[in-house]
C-alpha positions in Angstrom: -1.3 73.1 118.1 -2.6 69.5 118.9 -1.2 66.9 120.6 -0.2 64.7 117.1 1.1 68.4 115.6 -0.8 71.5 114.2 -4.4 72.1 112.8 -4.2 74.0 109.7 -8.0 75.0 109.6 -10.1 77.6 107.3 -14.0 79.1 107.8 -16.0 80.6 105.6 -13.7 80.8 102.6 -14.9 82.6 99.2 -13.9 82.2 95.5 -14.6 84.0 92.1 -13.4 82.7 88.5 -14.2 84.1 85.7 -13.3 82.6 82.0 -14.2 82.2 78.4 -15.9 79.0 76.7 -16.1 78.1 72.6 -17.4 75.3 71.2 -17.9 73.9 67.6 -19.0 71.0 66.2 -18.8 70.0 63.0 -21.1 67.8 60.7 -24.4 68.5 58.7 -25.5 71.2 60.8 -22.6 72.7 62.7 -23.1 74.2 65.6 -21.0 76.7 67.7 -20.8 79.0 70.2 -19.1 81.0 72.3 -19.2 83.2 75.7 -17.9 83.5 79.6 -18.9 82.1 82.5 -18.8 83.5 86.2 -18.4 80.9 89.1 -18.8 81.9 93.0 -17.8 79.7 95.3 -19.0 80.6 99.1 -18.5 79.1 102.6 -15.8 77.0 101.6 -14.5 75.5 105.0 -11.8 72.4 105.7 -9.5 71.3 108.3 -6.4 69.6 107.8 -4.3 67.5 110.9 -0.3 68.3 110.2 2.0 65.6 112.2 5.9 67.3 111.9 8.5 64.8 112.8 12.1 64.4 112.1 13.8 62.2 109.0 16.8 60.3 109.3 19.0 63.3 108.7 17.8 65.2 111.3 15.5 67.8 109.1 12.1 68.6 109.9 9.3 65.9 108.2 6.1 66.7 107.7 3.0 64.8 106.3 -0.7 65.5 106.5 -2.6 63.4 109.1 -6.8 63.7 108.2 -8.2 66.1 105.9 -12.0 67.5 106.0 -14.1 69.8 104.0 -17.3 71.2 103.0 -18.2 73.6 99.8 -21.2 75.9 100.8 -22.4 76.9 97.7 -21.6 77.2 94.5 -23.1 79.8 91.8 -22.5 79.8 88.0 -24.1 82.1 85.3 -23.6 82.2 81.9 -22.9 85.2 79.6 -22.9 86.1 75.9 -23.9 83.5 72.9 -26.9 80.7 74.1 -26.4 81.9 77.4 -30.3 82.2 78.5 -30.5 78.7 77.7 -27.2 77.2 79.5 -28.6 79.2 82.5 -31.7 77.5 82.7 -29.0 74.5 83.5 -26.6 76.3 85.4 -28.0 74.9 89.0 -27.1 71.2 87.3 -23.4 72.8 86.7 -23.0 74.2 89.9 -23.6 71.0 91.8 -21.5 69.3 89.1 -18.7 71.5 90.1 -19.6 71.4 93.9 -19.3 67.6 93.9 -16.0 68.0 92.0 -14.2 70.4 94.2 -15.3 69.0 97.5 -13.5 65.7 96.2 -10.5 67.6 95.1 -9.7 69.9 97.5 -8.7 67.7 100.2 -6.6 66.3 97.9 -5.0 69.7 96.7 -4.7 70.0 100.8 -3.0 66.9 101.1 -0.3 67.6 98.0 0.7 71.6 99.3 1.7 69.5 102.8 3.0 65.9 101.6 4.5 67.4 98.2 5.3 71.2 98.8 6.0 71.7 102.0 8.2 68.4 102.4 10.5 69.2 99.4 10.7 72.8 100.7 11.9 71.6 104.4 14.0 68.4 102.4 16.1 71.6 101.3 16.4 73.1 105.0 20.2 72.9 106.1 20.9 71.6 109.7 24.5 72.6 109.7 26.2 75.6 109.2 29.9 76.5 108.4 31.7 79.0 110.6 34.3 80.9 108.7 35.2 77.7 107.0 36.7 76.3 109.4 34.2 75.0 112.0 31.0 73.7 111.5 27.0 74.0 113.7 25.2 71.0 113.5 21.8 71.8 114.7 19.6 69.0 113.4 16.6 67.8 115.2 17.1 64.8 118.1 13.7 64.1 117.7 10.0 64.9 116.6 8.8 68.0 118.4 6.9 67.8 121.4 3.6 69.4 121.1 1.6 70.9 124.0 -2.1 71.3 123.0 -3.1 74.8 122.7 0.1 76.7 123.7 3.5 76.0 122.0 5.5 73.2 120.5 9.5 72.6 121.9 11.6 71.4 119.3 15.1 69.9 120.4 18.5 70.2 118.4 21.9 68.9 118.7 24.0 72.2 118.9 27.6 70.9 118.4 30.2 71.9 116.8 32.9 70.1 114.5 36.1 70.6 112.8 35.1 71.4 109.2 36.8 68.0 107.9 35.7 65.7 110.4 32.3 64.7 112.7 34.3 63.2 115.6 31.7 64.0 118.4 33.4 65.7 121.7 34.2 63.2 124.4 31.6 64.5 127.1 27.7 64.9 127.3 25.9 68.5 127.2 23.7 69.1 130.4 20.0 68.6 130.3 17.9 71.9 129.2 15.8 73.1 132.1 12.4 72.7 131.8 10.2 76.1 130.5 8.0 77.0 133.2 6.6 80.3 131.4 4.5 80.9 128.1 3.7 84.6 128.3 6.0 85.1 125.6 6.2 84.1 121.4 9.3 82.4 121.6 12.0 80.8 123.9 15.5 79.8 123.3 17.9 77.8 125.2 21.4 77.5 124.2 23.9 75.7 126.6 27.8 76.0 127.4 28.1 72.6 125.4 28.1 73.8 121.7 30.8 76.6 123.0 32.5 73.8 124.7 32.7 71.6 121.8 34.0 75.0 120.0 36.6 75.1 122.1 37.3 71.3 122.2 37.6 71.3 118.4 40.1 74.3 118.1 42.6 72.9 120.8 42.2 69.7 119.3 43.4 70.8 116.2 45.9 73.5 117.5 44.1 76.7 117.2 44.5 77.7 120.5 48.5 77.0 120.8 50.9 80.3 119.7 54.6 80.2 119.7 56.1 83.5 121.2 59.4 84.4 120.4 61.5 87.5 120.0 60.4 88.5 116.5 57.5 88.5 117.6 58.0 91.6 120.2 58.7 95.0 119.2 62.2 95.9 118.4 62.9 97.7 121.7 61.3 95.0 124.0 63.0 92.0 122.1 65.7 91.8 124.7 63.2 90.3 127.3 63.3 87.3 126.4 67.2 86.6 126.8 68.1 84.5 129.2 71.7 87.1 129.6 71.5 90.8 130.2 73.7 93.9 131.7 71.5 96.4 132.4 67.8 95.9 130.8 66.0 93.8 132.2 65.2 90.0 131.1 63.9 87.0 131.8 67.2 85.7 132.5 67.7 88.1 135.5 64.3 88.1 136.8 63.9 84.0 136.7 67.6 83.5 138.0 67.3 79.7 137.1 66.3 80.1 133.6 70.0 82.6 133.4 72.3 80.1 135.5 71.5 77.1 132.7 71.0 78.6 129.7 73.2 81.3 129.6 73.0 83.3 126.3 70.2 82.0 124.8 66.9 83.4 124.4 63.5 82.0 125.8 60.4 80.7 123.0 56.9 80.6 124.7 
């Protein structure tokens, strides 16, 4: 972690290819051949800057920032066909192919961040359904905040929204606290806002509202809710009121 993003860095890296060759060329004397060739590639090192951010859409953006690298040594040898006379040459072919792959790799560096890795995180959702009927946004407010050498905070939105609609809730969430401890991999801090605007969103749209009437009660306890009785008890009776002006009725909660 640095303080523009991470460091994605490598030491001391090693390669081996192996592959085929043929040649021919035509004309008054043809010539042809054909064989493999071994390549080691030895104390490959590079270090890449990484600057993560956030796109209009709240995902995670990331694009290299810097890129350098160093090939160590490169080794080729020839085998089958000609090949005690291409290896008298093969020190011309290794720093042939030296020169070429400490030009290229940066830029193979450069394409698995700004190519690969930005399409993968284009794809990442920042909102999630909840039974179909609610829905999590929990896209980034901002780039993440790096502290140099330890961790890296990233803040989201965490609210949630009727399914149809993205009406934000008519109060603020609280501030996070600020993390005083690092001793351990990872933190998270959820507040009572995102189940606030959970519950917000179902009153709103009348999940939390239930009609209570008779049928609703067993058989043997439907009586309660009368507002006239002789004998079991019922509201009527015990909320004298409710008996005295609507007599012979029955209550809905």
């Amino acid at each position: 972690v640095t303080t523009d993003g991470l460091s994605w860095a490598a030491n001391g890296l090693g390669l081996s290819i192996s592959g085929h060759f043929h040649y021919h060329k035509g004309g008054f004397i043809p010539i042809s051949d054909s064989g493999s060739i071994d390549v080691n590639v030895n104390g490959v090192n590079f270090n890449a800057g990484v600057s993560l951010g956030a796109d209009s859409t709240g995902r995670p953006k990331i694009i290299s920032n810097g890129c350098s690298c160093n090939i160590g040594h490169v080794d080729v040898k020839f085998h089958g066909g000609a090949a005690f006379i291409y290896n008298l040459f093969k020190g011309k072919v290794a720093d042939m192919l030296k020169s070429q792959l400490n030009g290229q790799l940066c830029v193979m560096i450069k394409k698995a961040i700004d190519t690969d890795a930005e399409n993968s995180l284009a794809k990442l959702k920042v909102t999630v359904d909840i039974d179909k009927v609610f829905s999590l946004d929990y896209r980034f407010l901002g780039r993440p905040a790096f502290n140099p050498g330890h961790f890296l905070e990233t803040y989201h939105k965490g609210e949630v929204y009727w399914a149809s609609s993205t009406t934000d809730a008519p109060f603020e969430p609280a501030g996070i606290p600020q993390i005083n401890s690092t001793g351990n991999m990872f933190y998270i801090w959820v507040s009572d806002y995102v189940f606030n605007t959970l519950s917000y969103q179902a009153q709103n749209h009348g999940m939390l509202s239930y009609v209570l009437t008779g049928k609703d009660l067993p058989a043997k306890d439907r009586s309660f809710l009368n507002t006239s009785c002789v004998g079991e008890p019922c509201i009527g009776q015990i909320i004298a009121a409710i008996g005295h002006k609507f007599p012979n009725d029955q209550v809905v909660l």
